[in-house]
N, C-alpha and C positions, 0 to 999 in steps of 0.2 A: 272145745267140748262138743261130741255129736250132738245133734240136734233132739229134744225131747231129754235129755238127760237130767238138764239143769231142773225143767219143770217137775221129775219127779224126787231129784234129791228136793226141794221144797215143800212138795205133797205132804199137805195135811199142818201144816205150820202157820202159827197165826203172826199175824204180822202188826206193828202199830199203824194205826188210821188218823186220818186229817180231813179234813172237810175239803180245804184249800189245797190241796192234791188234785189235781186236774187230771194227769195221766202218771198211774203208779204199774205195782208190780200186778193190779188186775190185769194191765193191760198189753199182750206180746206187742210192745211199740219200742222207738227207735230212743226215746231217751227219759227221764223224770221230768215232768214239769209239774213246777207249784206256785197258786198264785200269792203276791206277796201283797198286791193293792187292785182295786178296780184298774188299773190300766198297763198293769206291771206284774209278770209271769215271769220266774225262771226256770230255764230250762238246764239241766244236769246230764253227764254224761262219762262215761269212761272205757277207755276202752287202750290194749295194749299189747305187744304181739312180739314172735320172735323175727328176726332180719329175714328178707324174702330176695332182697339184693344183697350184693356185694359190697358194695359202695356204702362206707358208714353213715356220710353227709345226705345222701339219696335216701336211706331207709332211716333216718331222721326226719325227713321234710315229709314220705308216706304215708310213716306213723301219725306225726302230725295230721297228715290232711285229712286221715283214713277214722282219727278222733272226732276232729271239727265238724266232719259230716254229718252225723248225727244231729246236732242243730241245727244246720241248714235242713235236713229233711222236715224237722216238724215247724218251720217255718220262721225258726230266729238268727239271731244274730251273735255269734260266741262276741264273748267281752273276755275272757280269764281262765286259764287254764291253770294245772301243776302237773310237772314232771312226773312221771314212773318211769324209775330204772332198775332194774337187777342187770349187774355185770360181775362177770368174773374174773376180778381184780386179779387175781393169781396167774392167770392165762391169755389176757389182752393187756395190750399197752394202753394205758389210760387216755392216750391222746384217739382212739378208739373212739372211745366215749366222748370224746371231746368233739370229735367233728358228729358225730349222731348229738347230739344235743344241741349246738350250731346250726344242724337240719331244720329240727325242728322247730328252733327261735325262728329263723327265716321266714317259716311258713306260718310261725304265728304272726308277724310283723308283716303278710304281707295280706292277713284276715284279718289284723287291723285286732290283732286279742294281746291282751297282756299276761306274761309269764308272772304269777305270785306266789312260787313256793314250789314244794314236790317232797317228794322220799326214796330212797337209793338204797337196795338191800345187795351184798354180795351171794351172787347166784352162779350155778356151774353154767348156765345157759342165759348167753342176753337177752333181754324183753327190753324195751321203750315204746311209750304211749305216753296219753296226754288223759288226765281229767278235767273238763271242759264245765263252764257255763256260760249261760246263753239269756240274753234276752227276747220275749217274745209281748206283744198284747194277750190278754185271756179270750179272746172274744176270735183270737186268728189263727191262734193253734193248729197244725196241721198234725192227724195220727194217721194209721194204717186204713181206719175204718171211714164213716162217712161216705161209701161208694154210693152212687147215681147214676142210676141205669144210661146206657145211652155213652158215660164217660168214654173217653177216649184215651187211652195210656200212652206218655211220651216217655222215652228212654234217654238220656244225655249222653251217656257213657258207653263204648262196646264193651260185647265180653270176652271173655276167651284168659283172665289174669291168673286164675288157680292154675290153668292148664301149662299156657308159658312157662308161668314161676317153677312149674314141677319141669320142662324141660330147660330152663335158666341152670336148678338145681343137678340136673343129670349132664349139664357140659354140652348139650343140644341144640340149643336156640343161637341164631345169627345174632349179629353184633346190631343187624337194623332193630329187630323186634326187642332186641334189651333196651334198646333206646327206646323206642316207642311205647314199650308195656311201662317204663320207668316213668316218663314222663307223663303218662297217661294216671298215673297213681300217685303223684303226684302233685294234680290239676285241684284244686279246688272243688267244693260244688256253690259256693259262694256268687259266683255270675247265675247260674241256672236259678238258684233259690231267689235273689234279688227279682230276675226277671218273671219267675212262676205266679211272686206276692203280687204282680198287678194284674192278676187273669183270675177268674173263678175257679178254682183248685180245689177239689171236694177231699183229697187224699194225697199223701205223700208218704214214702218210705227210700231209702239208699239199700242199694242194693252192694252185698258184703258177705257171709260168710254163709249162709244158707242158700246162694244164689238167684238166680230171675225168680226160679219156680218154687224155692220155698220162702221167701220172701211173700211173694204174690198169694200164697197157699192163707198166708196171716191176714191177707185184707181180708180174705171172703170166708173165714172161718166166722160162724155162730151170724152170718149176712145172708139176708135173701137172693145174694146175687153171682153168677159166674164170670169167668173170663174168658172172655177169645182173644186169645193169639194168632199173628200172621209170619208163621214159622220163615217167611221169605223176607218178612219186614223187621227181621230185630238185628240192630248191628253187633256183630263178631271180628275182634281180633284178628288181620292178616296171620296167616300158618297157625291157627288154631286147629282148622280140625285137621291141619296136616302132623300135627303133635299126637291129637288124641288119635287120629288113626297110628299112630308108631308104641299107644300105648302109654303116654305119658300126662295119665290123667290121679289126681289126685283123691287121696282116701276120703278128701269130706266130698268129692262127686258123689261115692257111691252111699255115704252116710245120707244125704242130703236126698237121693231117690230114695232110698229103702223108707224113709222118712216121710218123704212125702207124693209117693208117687200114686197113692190108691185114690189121691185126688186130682189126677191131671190122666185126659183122652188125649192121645199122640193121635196125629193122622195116619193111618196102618203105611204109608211110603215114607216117611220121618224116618231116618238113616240114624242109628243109633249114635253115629260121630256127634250131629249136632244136639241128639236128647242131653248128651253129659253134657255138652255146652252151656244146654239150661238151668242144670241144677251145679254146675261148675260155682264154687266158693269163690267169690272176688273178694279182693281186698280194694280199699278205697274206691270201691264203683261206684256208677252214676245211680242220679235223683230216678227213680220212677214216679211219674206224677200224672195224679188223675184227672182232667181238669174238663170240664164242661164240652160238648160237641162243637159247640156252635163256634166254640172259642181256640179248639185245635190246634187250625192252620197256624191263625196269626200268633200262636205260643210260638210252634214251631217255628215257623219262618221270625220270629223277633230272637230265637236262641242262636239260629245257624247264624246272623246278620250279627251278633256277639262274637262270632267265635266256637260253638260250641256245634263242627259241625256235622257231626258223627248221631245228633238227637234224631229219633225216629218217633212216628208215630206206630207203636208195635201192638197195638189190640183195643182191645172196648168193652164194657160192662156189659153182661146180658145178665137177663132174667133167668132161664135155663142154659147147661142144666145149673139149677141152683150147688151151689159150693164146689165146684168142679172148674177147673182151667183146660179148656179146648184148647189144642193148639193145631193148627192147619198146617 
């Protein structure tokens, strides 16, 4: 769904309230949490999509991983998930379905979450995803906001996934880059979020269908504070902008600027290749996370020594201009 649609099919609709609701639908964040005791929060989430690979087993294990993210952003730990499927029983072999589901067990067993249950409608188009819970502390919570001037933005993940997948779809993309954007969406953010909870972390969000820059657009919305980006410093997908210059950029880029571009300063020499880069819709993309100055380096440098070694430090909180994302 383009971006601001959902918000105004809801306009004007009252919703039930709870006290113990820590982060609900006030809030453009990454999942529900509610706390259930002083030291016990959980966290909810859902999310489910149609095939972006080929591969049933692969776009099984994405879907999965591309659900699970969402609690690792706000700082927990999934325990439990259920299925969503619609497939069209008429038109695929069930065994289809069989290895997408298998995917997805995989990657639940390998975040350490249990499968209890799901629901399966016959649909002319496949969808699979996961409804996720999560355990978190109330007191640890991480959402979009809490920004602290000064922070420093780390990135885990490259971009460039909308752009591929749309030249995966048009028969375009090398056989290296299918590998690489597969496995890359596949990854967890499980290691990144274990290692973020032990650093001063003022913010967290996954970046996924609104991309870098409308994602980013959510932390500093109704905040006294901006962003600067280091257009040289954010990592990109090998032959992405060699895609987007051939043309092979996808409809939620442009929904995604038109959306949110009257809050974000390009630097006037930024090459329109790498702007759709920014506002490019990734699927299961990395943690962006805001985490103290002082404490940076050694986030970075403890993620790349994990494994994860694509994390950049790619900008920093400023004071001015207020609500606006500067990108150099």
């Amino acid at each position: 769904m383009p971006p601001g649609d959902l918000d105004r099919a809801l306009c004007g609709i009252e919703f039930p309230t709870d006290p113990n609701v820590l982060v609900g639908l006030d809030h453009a964040d990454d999942a529900g949490v509610y706390k259930v005791t002083d030291d016990l929060a959980i966290i909810q989430t859902v999310d489910f999509f149609t095939p972006i690979v080929d591969d049933p087993y692969w776009f099984g294990q994405i879907a999965a991983a591309n659900a699970l993210s969402d609690v690792y952003a706000m700082g927990g730990v999934p325990k439990t998930a259920m299925n969503l499927v619609a497939f069209p029983i008429k038109e695929m072999d069930i065994s289809i379905l069989r290895q997408i589901i298998q995917g997805g067990l995989d990657k639940m067993k390998e975040a350490g979450v249990v499968l209890v249950g799901g629901h399966s409608v016959e649909d002319k188009e496949l969808k699979y995803g996961l409804s996720v819970t999560g355990f978190v502390h109330p007191d640890r919570v991480l959402t979009k906001k809490n920004l602290k001037q000064g922070d420093q933005l780390i990135l885990t993940k490259p971009l460039g996934t909308g752009i591929i997948n749309t030249a995966i779809k048009g028969g375009l993309a090398s056989a290296e880059i299918i590998e690489t954007v597969t496995r890359l969406m596949a990854t967890l953010n499980r290691d990144a979020a274990a290692i973020m909870n032990n650093y001063p972390v003022h913010a967290c969000t996954d970046i996924t269908g609104f991309g870098l820059l409308g994602h980013i657009a959510e932390m500093i919305i109704d905040s006294p504070f901006g962003i600067r980006l280091m257009g040289d410093k954010i990592p990109v997908l090998p032959q992405t902008l060699d895609y987007a210059g051939m043309g092979l950029v996808p409809a939620g880029t442009y929904n995604n600027r038109e959306f949110r571009e009257c809050m974000v300063n390009f630097d006037p020499t930024m090459g329109r290749l790498l702007q759709d880069v920014l506002f490019d819709p990734q699927t299961s993309g990395g943690l962006l996370i805001c985490v103290d100055r002082d404490r940076a380096d050694d986030l970075l440098a403890e993620l790349k020594k994990n494994g994860i070694n694509e994390a950049a430090i790619i900008g920093d909180v400023v004071s001015e201009p207020e609500g606006k994302i500067v990108v150099e």
